[in-house]
FIRO-734253 format. One line per 2 residues: number of its first residue (from 1); for each residue x, y, z of C-alpha. Coordinates in Angstrom, 1 decimal, always signed. Example, Ala and Ser with C-alpha at 12.3 -4.5 7.8 and 13.67 -1.06 7.14 Angstrom:
2
1) +12.3:-4.5:+7.8; +13.7:-1.1:+7.1
END
This chain:
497
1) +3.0:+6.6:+64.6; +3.6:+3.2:+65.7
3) +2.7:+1.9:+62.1; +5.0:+4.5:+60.6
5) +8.0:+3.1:+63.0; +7.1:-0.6:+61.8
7) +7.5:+0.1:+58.3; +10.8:+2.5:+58.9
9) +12.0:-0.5:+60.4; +11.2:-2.5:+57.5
11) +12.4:-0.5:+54.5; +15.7:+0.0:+57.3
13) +16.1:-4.1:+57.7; +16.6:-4.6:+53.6
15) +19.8:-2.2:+53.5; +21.2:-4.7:+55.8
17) +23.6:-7.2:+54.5; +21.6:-6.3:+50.9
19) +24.1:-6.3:+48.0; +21.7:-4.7:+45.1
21) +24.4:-5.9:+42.9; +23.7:-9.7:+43.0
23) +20.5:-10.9:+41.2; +17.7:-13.1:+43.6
25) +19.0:-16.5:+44.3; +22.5:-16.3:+42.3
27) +23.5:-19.4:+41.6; +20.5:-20.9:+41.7
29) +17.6:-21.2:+39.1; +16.4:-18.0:+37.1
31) +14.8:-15.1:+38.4; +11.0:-15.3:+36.7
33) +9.7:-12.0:+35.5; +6.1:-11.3:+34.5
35) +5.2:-9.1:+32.7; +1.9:-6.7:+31.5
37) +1.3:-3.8:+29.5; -1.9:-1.4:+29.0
39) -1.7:+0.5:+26.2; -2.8:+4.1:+26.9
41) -2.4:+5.7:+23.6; -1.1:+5.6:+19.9
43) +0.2:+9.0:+18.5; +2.0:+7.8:+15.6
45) +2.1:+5.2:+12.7; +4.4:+6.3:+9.8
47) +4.8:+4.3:+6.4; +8.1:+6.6:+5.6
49) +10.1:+6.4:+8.8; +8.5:+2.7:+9.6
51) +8.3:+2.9:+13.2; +5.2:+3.6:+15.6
53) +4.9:+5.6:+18.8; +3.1:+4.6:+22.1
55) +2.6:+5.5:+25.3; +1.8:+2.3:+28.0
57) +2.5:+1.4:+31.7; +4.6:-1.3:+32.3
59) +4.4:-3.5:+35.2; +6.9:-6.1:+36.5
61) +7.1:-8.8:+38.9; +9.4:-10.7:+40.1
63) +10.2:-12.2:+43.7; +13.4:-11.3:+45.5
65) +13.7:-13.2:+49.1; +16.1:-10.8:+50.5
67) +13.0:-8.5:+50.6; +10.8:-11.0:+52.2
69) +9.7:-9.6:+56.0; +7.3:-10.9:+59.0
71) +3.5:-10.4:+58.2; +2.2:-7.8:+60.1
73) -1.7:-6.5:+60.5; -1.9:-4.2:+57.7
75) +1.4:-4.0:+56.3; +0.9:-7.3:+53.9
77) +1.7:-4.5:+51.2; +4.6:-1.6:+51.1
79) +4.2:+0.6:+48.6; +7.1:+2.9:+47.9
81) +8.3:+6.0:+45.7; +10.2:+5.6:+43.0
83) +13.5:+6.4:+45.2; +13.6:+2.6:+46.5
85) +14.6:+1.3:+43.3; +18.4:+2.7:+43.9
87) +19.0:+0.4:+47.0; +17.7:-2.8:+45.4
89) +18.1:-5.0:+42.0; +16.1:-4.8:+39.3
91) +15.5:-6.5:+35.7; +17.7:-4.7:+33.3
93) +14.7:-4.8:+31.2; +15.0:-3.2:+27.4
95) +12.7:-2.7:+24.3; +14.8:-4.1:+21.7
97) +13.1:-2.5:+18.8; +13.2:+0.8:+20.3
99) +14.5:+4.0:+18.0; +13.2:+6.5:+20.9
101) +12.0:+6.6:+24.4; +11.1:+8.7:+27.7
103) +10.3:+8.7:+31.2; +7.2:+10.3:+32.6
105) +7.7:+12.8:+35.1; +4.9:+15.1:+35.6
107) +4.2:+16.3:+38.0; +6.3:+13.8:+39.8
109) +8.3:+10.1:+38.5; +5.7:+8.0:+36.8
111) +6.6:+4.6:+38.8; +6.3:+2.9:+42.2
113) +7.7:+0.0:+43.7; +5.3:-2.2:+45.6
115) +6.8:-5.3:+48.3; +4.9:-7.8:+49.4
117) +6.1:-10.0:+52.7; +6.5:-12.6:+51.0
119) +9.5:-11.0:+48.9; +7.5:-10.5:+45.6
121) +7.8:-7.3:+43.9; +5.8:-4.9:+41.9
123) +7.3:-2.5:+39.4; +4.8:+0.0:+37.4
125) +6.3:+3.0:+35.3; +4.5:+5.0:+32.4
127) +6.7:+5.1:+29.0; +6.5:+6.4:+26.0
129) +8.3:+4.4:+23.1; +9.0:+4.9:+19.8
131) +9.6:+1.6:+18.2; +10.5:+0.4:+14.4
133) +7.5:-1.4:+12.4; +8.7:-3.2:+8.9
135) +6.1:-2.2:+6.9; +4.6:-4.3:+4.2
137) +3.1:-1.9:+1.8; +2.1:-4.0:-1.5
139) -1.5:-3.6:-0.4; -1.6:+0.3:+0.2
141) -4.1:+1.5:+1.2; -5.9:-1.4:+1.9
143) -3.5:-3.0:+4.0; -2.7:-4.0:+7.4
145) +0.3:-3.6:+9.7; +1.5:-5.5:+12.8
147) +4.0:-4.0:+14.7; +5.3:-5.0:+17.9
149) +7.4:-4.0:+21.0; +10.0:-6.4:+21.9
151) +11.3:-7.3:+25.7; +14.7:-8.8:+26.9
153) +17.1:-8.4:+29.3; +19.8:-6.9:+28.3
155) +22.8:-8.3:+29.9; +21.1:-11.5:+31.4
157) +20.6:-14.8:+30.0; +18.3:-17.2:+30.3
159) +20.5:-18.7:+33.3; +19.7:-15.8:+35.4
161) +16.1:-14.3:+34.0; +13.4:-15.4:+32.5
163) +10.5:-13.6:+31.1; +7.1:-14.5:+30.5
165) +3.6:-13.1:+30.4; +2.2:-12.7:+33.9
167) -1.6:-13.4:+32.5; -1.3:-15.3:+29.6
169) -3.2:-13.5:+26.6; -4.5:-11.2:+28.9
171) -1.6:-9.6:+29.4; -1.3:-6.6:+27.5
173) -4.4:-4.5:+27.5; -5.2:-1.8:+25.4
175) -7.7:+1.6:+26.2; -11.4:+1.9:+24.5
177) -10.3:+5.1:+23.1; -7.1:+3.9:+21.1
179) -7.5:+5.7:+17.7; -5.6:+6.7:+14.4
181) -5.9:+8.9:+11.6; -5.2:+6.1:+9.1
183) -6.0:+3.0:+10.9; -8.1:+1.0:+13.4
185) -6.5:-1.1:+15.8; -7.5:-5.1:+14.6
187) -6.0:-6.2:+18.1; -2.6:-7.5:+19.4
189) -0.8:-10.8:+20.5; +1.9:-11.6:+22.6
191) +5.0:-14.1:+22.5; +7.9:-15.1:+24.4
193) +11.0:-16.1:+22.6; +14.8:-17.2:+23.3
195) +17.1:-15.3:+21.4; +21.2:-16.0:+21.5
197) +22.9:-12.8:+21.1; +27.0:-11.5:+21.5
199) +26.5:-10.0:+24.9; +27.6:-10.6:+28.5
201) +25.5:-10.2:+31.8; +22.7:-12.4:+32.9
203) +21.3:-15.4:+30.7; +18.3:-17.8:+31.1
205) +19.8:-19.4:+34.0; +19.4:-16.3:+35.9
207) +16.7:-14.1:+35.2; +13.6:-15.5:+33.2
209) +11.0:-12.8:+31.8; +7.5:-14.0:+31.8
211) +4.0:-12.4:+31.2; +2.8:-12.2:+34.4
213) -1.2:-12.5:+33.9; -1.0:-15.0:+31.1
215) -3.3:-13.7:+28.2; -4.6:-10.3:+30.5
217) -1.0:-9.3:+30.9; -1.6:-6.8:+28.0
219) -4.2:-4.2:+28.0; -5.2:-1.4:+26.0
221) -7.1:+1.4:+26.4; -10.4:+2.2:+25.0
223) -9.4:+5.9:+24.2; -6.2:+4.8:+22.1
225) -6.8:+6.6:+18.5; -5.3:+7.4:+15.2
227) -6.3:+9.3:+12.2; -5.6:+6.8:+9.6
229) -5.5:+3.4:+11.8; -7.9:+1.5:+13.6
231) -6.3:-1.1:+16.3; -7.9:-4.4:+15.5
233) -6.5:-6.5:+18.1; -3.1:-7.8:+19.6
235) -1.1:-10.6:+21.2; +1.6:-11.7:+23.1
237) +4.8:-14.4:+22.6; +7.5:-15.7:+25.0
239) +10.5:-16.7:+22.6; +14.1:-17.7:+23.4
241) +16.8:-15.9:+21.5; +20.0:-18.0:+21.2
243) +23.4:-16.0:+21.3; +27.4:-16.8:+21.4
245) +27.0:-16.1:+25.0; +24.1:-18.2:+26.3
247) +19.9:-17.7:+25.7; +18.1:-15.0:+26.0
249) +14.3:-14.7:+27.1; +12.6:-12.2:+24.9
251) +8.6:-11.1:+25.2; +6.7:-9.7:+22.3
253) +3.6:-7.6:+22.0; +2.3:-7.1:+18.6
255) -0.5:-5.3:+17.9; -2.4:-5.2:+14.5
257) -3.6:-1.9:+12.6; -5.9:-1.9:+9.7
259) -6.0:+1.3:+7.6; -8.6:+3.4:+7.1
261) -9.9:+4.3:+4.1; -11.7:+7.5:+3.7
263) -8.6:+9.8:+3.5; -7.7:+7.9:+0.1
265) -11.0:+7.3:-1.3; -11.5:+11.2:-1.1
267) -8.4:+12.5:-2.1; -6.9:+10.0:-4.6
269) -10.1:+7.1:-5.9; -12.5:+9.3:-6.3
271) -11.1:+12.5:-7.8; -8.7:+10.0:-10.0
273) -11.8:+8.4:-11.4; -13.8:+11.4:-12.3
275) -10.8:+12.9:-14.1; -11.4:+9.3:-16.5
277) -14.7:+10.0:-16.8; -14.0:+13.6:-17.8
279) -11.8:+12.4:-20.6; -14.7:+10.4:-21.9
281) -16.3:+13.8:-22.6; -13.7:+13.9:-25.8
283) -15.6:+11.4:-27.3; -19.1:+13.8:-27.6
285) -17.1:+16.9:-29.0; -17.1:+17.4:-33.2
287) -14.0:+15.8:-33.8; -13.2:+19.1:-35.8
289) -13.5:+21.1:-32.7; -9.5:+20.2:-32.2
291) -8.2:+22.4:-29.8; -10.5:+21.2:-27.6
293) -10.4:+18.4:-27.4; -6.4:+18.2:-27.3
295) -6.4:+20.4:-24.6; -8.8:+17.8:-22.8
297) -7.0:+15.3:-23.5; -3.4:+16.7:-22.4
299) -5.1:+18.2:-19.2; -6.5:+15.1:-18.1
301) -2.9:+13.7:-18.7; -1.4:+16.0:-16.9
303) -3.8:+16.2:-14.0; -3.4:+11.8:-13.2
305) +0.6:+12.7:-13.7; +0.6:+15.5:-10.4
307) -2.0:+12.9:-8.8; +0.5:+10.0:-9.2
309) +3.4:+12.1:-8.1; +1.7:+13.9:-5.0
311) +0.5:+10.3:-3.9; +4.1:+9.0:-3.9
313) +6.4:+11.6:-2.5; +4.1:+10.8:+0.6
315) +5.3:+7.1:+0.8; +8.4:+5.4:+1.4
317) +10.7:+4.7:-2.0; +9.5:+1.4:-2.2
319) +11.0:-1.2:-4.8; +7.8:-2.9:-5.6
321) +4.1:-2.2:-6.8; +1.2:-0.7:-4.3
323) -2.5:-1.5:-5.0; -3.0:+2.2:-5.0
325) -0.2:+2.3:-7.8; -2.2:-0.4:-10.1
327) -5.3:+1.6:-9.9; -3.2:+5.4:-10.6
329) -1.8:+3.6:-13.3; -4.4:+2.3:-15.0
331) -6.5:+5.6:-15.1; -3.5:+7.3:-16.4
333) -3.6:+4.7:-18.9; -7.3:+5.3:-20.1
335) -6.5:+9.0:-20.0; -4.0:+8.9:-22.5
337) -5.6:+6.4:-24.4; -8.2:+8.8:-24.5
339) -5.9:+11.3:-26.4; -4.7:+8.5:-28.6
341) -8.2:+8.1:-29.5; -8.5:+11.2:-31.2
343) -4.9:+11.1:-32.7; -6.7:+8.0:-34.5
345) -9.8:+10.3:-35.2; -7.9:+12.6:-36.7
347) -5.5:+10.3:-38.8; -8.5:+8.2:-40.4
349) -10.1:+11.6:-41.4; -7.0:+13.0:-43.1
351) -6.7:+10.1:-45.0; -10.4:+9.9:-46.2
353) -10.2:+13.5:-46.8; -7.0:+12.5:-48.9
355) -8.8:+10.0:-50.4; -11.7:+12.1:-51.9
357) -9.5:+14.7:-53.2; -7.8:+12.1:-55.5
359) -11.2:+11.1:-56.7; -12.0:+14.2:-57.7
361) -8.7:+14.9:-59.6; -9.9:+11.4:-61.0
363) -13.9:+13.0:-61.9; -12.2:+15.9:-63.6
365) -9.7:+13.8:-66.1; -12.5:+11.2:-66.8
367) -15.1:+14.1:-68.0; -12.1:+15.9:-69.6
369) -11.7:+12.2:-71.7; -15.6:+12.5:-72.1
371) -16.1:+9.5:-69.3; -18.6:+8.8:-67.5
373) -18.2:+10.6:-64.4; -19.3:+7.7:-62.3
375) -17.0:+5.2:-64.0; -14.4:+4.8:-61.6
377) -15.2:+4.5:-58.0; -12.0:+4.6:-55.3
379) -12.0:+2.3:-52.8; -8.7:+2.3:-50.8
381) -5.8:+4.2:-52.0; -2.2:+3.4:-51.8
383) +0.7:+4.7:-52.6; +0.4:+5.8:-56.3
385) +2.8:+6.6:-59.5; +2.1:+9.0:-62.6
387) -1.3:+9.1:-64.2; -1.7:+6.6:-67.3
389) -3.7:+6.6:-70.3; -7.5:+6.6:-69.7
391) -10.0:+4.7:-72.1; -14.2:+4.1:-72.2
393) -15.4:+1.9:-69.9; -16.7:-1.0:-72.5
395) -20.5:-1.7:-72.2; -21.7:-4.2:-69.8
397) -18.8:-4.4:-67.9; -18.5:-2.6:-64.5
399) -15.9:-0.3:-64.8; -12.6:-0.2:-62.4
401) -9.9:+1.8:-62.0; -6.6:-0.3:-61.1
403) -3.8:+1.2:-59.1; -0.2:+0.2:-59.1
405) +1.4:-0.1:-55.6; +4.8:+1.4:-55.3
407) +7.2:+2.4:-51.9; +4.8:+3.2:-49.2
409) +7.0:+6.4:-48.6; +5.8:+7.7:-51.7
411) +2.4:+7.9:-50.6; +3.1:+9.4:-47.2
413) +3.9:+12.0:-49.7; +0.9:+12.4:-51.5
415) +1.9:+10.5:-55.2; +0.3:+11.1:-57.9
417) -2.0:+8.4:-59.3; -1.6:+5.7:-62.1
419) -4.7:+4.5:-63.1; -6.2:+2.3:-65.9
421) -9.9:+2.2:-66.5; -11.1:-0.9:-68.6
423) -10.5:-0.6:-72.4; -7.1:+1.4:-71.9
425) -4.7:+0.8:-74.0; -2.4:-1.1:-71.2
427) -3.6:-4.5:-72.3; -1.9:-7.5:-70.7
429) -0.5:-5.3:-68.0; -4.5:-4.6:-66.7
431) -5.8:-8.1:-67.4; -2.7:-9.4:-65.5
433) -2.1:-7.0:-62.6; +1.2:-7.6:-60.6
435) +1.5:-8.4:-57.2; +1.6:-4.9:-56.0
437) -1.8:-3.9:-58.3; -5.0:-2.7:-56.3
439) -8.0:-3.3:-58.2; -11.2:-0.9:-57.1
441) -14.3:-1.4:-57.9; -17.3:+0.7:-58.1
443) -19.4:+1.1:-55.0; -16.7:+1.1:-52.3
445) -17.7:+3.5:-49.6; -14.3:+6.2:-50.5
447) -15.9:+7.7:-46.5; -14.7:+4.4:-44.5
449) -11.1:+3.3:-43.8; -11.0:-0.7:-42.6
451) -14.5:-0.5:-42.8; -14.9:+2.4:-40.3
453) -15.5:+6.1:-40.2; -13.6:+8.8:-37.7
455) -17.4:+9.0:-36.4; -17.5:+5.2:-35.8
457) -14.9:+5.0:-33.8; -15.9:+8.1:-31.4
459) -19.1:+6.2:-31.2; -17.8:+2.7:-29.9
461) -15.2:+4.7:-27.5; -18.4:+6.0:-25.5
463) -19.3:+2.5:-25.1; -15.8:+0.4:-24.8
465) -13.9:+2.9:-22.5; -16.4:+3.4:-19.6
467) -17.0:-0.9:-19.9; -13.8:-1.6:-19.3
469) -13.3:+0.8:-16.8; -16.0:-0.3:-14.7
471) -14.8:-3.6:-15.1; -11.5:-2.6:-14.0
473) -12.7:-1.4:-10.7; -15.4:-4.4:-9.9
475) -12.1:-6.6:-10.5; -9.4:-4.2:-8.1
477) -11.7:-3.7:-5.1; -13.2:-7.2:-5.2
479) -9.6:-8.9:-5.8; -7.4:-6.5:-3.2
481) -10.2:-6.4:-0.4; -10.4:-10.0:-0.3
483) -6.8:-10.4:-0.9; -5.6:-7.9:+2.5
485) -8.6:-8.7:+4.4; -6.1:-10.6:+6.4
487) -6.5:-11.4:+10.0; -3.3:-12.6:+12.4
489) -3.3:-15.8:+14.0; -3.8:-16.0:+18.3
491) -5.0:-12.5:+18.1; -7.1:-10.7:+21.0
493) -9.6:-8.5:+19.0; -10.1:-4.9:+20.4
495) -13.7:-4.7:+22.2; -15.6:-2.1:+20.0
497) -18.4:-0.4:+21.7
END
C-alpha cells in the first residue's frame, strides 16, 4: 500500500506546473528521439497497387526532465497504461509513405508508456501500416523489391526533434517466421535523413529523431511470411529533409524482398515451353495431312496468346518490357513461326506440283512432234507466254528447252509456256536469248525449288527450331539471373534457420 501511495504521488507530482503543450527543453537544443522497430509480420506485397502491408511495434525514446522524479527502492521504473499519454507531450511522429494504417486494440490499447527517474521515456505501440513501394518491375519475375517505411515529425523541425536510430543497425528487427507468397525477405536497412518541407511546427532545433539502439533498433520476426516473397534482409538511414520552413529529421527502414519463383515457373515457364515443343510436332506429320497440322499450328498460337494476356492483366500497365514478357514473346514467336513453316511447305509443293504438270503438257507435244520424250528436261519455271514451234533435238547436242520470261503476274496465273527446243525454227532469237530468257537444261531435279524439297525443309525445322530454342533459354536464365541477382548495399541479411 505504501508503494501504491509513492507512485500515486508520483504520477500526481507531473500534473503539476506540467504544460503537455511545450516540447522538453523549449528553447533549448532538440529533443533526441530513438527509435526501433520489430517487424512482426508481412501480409501483403502487391505489384498493381505498389504498396506493402506490415504489422511491427514501435518503440520511442526520448527524455523529458519535467518527468524526472527522486530514486526510490524499486520504483527506478513506472510503467503506465496507455491513458498517461493525454497529460504529457509526445513526438508527433508520422509514416510518411503511409496509404493506410490502424491501431491495435484487442483485447485492450496495444501501447504503454514507461518513465524512468531520470526523466527518460519509453513509448511501445503495435501498428499495422500499409505503406507505398515503387516498384521496379523490368526484371519480373526474377526481381527484387525494396520498400521502406519512412519516419518524421510532422510539425517539428530539426530545431526542436531529432530522430535517430536508438541501436545503430540493430535497430529494426524482423520475426524468424516472416514469409510471402511471392517473395523471401533478403533483409533490410535503415537511414536517417533531413528533409525541408512547406510545413509549420517543430524543426531540427527542437525535436531530433534518432534510432535508439544503433544497428539493433530494427527487428524482425522469424515468423514474418509471404507467398510469393522471401525477406532477404534490411536496413536503416537517418536523413535530413530540407523544407521552406526549416529541416526536418526523417528515419527510414527499408527492407529487401526477393521473389519467389515456383508460382511462375509452374504456371507460365513451363506450360509456355511445352506448348513450343508441341508445335514442333508439325514438323513429323505428312505435310499433306493439312488440317492437322493448321489446326496445330493455330492452337498453339492461340494458346501463347490467352497465356500472354492472362500473365498481364495480373500486373500493373507498365510502359516498358518485363523479363517474363521477352521469354512470352519469344515462344509466341517460334509458335507462329512454326505455322509459317508449313505455309512454306505448302507453297514450295504447289509450285513443284505446278511445275511437273507443265512438263508433262511439255512430254505430250514433244511425242505428238515425234520427240524424244526425254528431250527437254524443266528446271525452274517462270512466268511463261504461248507455246512456240518445236523442232528435233540435233544429234550430239544436249537438248534444252528455253523459256521466255514475261510479267511475273502472268505466272501467278498459271501462263502458258513458250518454249524452243534446239533446231527450231527461232534461229537467232534461241542462239541469242534476251535478258529475260531461262535456258533449262536436261537433268535439273523439276522435285526441288532453290535446291530444296517441302520434305527438306520439315527435316531441318526438327533440328533448327528446338536449337535455337534451347539456346534461347541457356542465354535468358543465365543473362536475367545474373543480371537481378542484385544485393543492396549496408544491408542486415535475415537469419535463415
Amino acid at each position: 500500500m505504501f508503494g501504491d501511495v509513492n507512485i500515486s504521488a508520483i504520477l500526481d507530482s507531473f500534473s503539476i506546473s506540467y504544460d503537455k503543450r511545450v516540447r522538453p527543453n523549449y528553447g533549448g537544443p532538440p529533443v533526441e528521439v530513438g527509435v526501433t522497430m520489430y517487424v512482426l509480420s508481412i501480409s501483403s506485397l502487391s505489384e498493381v497497387k505498389m504498396d506493402f502491408t506490415l504489422d511491427f511495434y514501435f518503440r520511442q525514446f526520448w527524455t523529458d526532465p519535467r518527468l524526472a522524479y527522486k530514486k526510490r527502492p524499486g520504483v527506478e521504473t513506472l510503467s503506465v497504461g496507455s491513458e498517461f499519454i493525454k497529460n504529457i507531450w509526445v513526438p508527433d511522429t508520422f509514416f510518411v509513405n503511409e496509404k493506410q494504417s490502424y491501431f491495435h486494440i484487442a483485447t485492450t490499447s496495444n501501447e504503454f508508456i514507461r518513465i524512468h527517474y531520470s526523466g527518460s521515456i519509453t513509448r511501445s505501440i503495435r501498428l499495422t501500416i500499409t505503406a507505398s513501394c515503387p516498384m521496379n518491375l523490368q526484371y519480373f519475375p526474377m526481381d527484387r523489391q525494396l520498400c521502406h517505411i519512412e519516419i518524421e515529425s510532422f510539425g517539428y523541425t530539426m530545431r526542436d526533434i531529432r530522430y535517430h536510430w536508438k541501436d545503430g543497425l540493430m535497430s529494426v528487427g524482423m520475426s524468424n517466421e516472416v514469409q510471402l507468397p511471392q517473395f523471401r525477405v533478403l533483409g533490410h536497412r535503415q537511414r536517417a535523413t533531413v528533409v525541408t518541407l512547406t510545413t509549420v511546427g517543430y524543426t531540427m532545433r527542437d525535436i531530433r529523431y534518432k534510432w535508439n539502439e544503433g544497428p539493433n533498433s530494427v527487428g524482425v520476426s522469424s515468423e514474418v511470411s509471404l507467398p510469393q516473397f522471401k525477406v532477404l534482409g534490411h536496413r536503416q538511414r537517418a536523413m535530413e529533409i530540407s523544407l521552406t520552413t526549416g529541416n526536418y529529421s526523417r528515419l527510414a527502414c527499408e527492407i529487401q524482398f526477393v521473389r519467389s519463383m515456383g508460382y511462375y515457373l509452374i504456371q507460365i515457364y513451363i506450360p509456355s515451353g511445352l506448348i513450343v515443343i508441341i508445335s514442333w510436332v508439325s514438323f513429323w506429320l505428312n505435310r499433306n495431312a493439312t488440317p492437322a497440322r493448321v489446326a496445330l499450328g493455330v492452337t498453339t498460337v492461340l494458346t501463347m496468346t490467352t497465356l500472354m494476356s492472362s500473365t498481364n492483366a495480373a500486373l500493373p500497365k507498365i510502359s516498358y518490357v518485363k523479363s517474363i514478357d521477352v521469354y512470352l514473346g519469344t515462344c509466341f514467336v517460334m509458335v507462329f513461326a512454326s505455322l509459317l513453316e508449313y505455309a512454306t511447305v505448302g507453297y514450295m509443293a504447289k509450285r513443284i506440283q505446278m511445275r511437273k504438270q507443265r512438263f508433262v503438257a511439255i512430254q505430250k507435244i514433244a511425242s505428238e512432234k515425234k520427240l524424244p520424250v526425254d528431250c527437254p528436261s524443266i528446271g525452274d519455271p517462270h512466268t511463261l507466254s504461248k507455246l512456240g514451234t518445236l523442232g528435233r533435238c540435233p544429234p550430239g547436242r544436249p537438248s534444252e528447252v528455253r523459256f521466255k520470261v514475261h510479267d511475273p503476274k502472268v505466272h501467278s496465273k498459271g501462263g502458258t509456256l513458250e518454249n524452243t527446243i534446239n533446231g527450231g525454227g527461232r534461229g537467232a532469237e534461241e542462239d541469242n536469248p534476251g535478258p529475260h530468257s531461262h535456258i533449262l537444261h536436261p537433268g535439273k531435279d523439276i522435285s526441288k525449288l532453290l535446291g530444296m524439297t517441302p520434305s527438306d525443309i520439315d527435316k531441318y525445322s526438327r533440328i533448327v527450331f528446338p536449337v535455337c530454342f534451347v539456346c534461347f533459354n541457356l542465354m535468358y536464365w543465365i543473362i536475367y539471373l545474373h543480371v537481378s541477382d542484385v544485393v543492396a548495399d549496408d544491408l542486415v541479411l535475415l537469419e535463415e534457420d
